[in-house]
C-alpha positions as CSV (number, residue, x, y, z in Angstrom):
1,X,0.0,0.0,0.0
2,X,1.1,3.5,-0.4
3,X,1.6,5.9,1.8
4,X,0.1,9.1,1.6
5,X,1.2,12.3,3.4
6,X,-1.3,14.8,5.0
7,X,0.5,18.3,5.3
8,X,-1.3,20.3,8.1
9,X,-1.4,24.1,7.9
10,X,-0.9,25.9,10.9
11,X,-2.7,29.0,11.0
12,X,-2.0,32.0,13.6
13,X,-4.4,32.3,16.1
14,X,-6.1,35.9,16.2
15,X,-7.3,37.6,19.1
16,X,-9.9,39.4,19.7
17,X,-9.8,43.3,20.6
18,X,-9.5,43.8,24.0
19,X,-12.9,44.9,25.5
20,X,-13.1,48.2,26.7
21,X,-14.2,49.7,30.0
22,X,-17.6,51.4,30.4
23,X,-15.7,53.8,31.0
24,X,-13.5,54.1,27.6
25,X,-16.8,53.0,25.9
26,X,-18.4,56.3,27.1
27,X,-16.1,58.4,26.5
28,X,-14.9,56.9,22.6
29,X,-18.9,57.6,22.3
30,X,-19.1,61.0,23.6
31,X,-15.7,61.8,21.1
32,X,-17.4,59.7,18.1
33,X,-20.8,61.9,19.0
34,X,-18.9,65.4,19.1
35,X,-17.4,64.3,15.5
36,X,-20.8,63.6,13.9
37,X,-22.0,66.9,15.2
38,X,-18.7,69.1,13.8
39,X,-19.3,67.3,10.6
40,X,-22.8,68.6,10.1
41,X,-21.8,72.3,11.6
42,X,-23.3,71.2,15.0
43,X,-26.7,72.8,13.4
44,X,-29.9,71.3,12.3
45,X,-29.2,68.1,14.3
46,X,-30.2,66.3,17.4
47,X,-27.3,65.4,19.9
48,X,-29.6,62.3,21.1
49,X,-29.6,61.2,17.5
50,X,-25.5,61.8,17.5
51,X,-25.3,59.8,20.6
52,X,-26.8,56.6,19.1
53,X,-25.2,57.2,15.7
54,X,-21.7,57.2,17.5
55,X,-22.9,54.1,19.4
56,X,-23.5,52.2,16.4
57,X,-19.7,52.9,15.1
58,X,-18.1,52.6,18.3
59,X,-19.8,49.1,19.2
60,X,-19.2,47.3,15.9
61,X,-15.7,48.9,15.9
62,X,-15.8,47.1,18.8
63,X,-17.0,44.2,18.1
64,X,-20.4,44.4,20.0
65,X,-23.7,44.3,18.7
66,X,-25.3,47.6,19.1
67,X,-27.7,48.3,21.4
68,X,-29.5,51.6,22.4
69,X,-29.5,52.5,26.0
């Protein structure tokens, strides 16, 4: 019988992003929220509406599933 050989591929693990505080959260929110704001000429928006957008972006950046609180 023949022998066959099986080559095995080892692949790097990757690790996840370190989760952050509550803390950090709140405050890469509050940054992410000022940023949408400045973009529109803080004008003709709602901050509440900037919050959750920010939320959104910082969560899946992440790696959380956004939620609104």
């Amino acid at each position: 019988m023949a022998k066959h050989s099986v080559s095995v591929k080892k692949v790097a693990a990757v690790a996840p992003p370190p989760a952050a505080t509550v803390e950090q959260r709140h405050r890469m929110i509050a940054e992410a929220a000022y940023y949408i704001a400045e973009r529109r000429g803080f004008s003709a928006g709602n901050p509440e509406d900037d919050w959750y957008e920010a939320e959104i972006q910082i969560d899946r950046a992440l790696g959380a599933s956004p939620s609104r609180h």
